[in-house]
C-alpha positions, 0 to 999 in steps of 0.5 A: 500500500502506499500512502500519501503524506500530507501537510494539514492546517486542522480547522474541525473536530468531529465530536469523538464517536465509538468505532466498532473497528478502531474505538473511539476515534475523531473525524478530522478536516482541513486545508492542505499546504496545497489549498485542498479541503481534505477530511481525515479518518480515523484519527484516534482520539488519544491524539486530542488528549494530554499537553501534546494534543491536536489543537484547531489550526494546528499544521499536521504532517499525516500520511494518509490514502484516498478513500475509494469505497465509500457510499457517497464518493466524497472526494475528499476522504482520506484514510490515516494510516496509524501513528503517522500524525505529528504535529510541525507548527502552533503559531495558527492554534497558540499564537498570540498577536497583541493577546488575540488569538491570530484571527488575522493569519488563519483568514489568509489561508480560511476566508479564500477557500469561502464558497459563494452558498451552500447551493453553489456547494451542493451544485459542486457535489453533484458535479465531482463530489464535493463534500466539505466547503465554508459559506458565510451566512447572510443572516442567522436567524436562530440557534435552537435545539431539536428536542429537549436538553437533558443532562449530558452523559458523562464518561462511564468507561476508560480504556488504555491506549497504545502510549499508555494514555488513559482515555475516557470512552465518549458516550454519545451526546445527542446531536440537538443543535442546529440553526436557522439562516439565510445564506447569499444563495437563498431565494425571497424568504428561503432559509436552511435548518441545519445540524450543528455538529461543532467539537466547542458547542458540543464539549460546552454542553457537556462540561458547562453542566458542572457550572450550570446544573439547570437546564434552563441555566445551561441553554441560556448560557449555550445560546449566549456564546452560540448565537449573541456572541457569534452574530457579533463576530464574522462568522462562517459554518464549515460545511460538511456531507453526511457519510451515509446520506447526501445532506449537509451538516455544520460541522465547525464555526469559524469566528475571527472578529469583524474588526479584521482586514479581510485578505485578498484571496491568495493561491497557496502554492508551497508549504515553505511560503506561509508556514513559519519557523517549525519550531515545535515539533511535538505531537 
């Protein structure tokens, strides 16, 4: 078998979800060196464990292979061969610029890949398959939950991985969260109501609990940074296809302040043009 390596800045984390096959593991996507969207599977979860964790935009090194067998031919699924994932660059994940996290360096390499709508995305997985994508909403409407917000699981089991990591196994949080919005492709009052599977919203259920043990406490809390805070801020869904069935979910935000110099798009063309110094190299 041969294995492409690939260089990735991480932008979303699937929340950890139990494999029959390899445990608990995370779907992983991002952007190449080369300015591709690519999604990553299975990336086990002790990756996104301890000091050495993969962090949002942090730069990956990963050899990986193009899925060829799945049922909906995304086009950009890779397969992660095991313990080939090391981290090279933080500055995009722990950088800070003046006390603010480096908004203004991720744009340059984010906002260029913006699709126009999510009806120009869906016309481009008809065409070739395309299944990840970031749209800028014109308006959201609501953040709102499906059914009734429960008490969040908390983990029951743990298990011993490979380097010794204690890991705790996820139980399944319900996936309840979505949002009501307009994009620029809508049409008269059209809207989308969509699915939001973002890692930050769903582990702030989960662990905000501890701090707000109502409910009604809990969702004032979740709908505050989830909706007020993100209306103020200029925020993009990453989209991203269903494995199993052709729909679209929200499957990460991105929110750099609306303050920031937007930069002209750019093509990416070599991994030494942009990345800096590698002066880490843990993971």
């Amino acid at each position: 078998m041969t294995w492409d390596k690939k260089i990735v800045l991480v932008t979303v984390k699937a929340y950890p979800e139990k494999s029959k096959k390899h445990g608990t593991v995370v779907c992983t996507a991002g952007v190449t060196n080369e300015g591709d969207w690519i999604r990553l599977y299975p990336m086990p979860y002790s990756s996104f464990l301890g000091d050495t964790k993969i962090q949002r935009y942090d730069w990956i090194e990963v050899e990986c292979e193009q899925v060829k067998d799945e049922k909906l031919g995304r086009k950009e699924s890779y397969r992660v061969r095991d313990t080939s994932v090391r981290i090279i660059d933080r500055s995009l994940s722990r950088g800070k610029v003046k006390g603010r996290a480096p908004w203004a360096e991720r744009n340059i390499i984010v906002l260029p890949k913006c699709a126009p709508s999510l009806e120009y995305l869906e016309e481009e997985y008809q065409k070739d398959k395309t299944s990840l994508g970031l749209i800028k909403p014109e308006t959201i409407i609501e953040f709102f939950t499906r059914e009734s917000l429960q008490q969040p699981p908390e983990p029951k089991e743990y298990q011993r991985s490979l380097d010794d990591q204690i890991i705790p196994i996820i139980d399944i949080i319900p996936h309840v969260f979505a949002y009501k919005f307009r994009c620029y492709g809508c049409q008269s009052e059209k809207y989308h109501d969509i699915m939001c599977e973002d890692w930050e919203l769903f582990e702030s259920y989960r662990s905000w609990w501890k701090r707000y043990p109502r409910i009604d406490l809990l969702w004032e809390k979740l709908h505050e940074k989830f909706f007020n805070f993100m209306i103020q801020q200029d925020i993009h869904f990453y989209m991203g296809m269903h494995s199993i069935m052709p729909t679209w979910l929200i499957i990460g935000l991105y929110y750099p302040p609306k303050d920031l110099i937007v930069p002209m798009k750019k093509t990416i063309k070599t991994l030494d043009s942009w990345l800096p110094a590698q002066n880490d190299n843990s993971g």
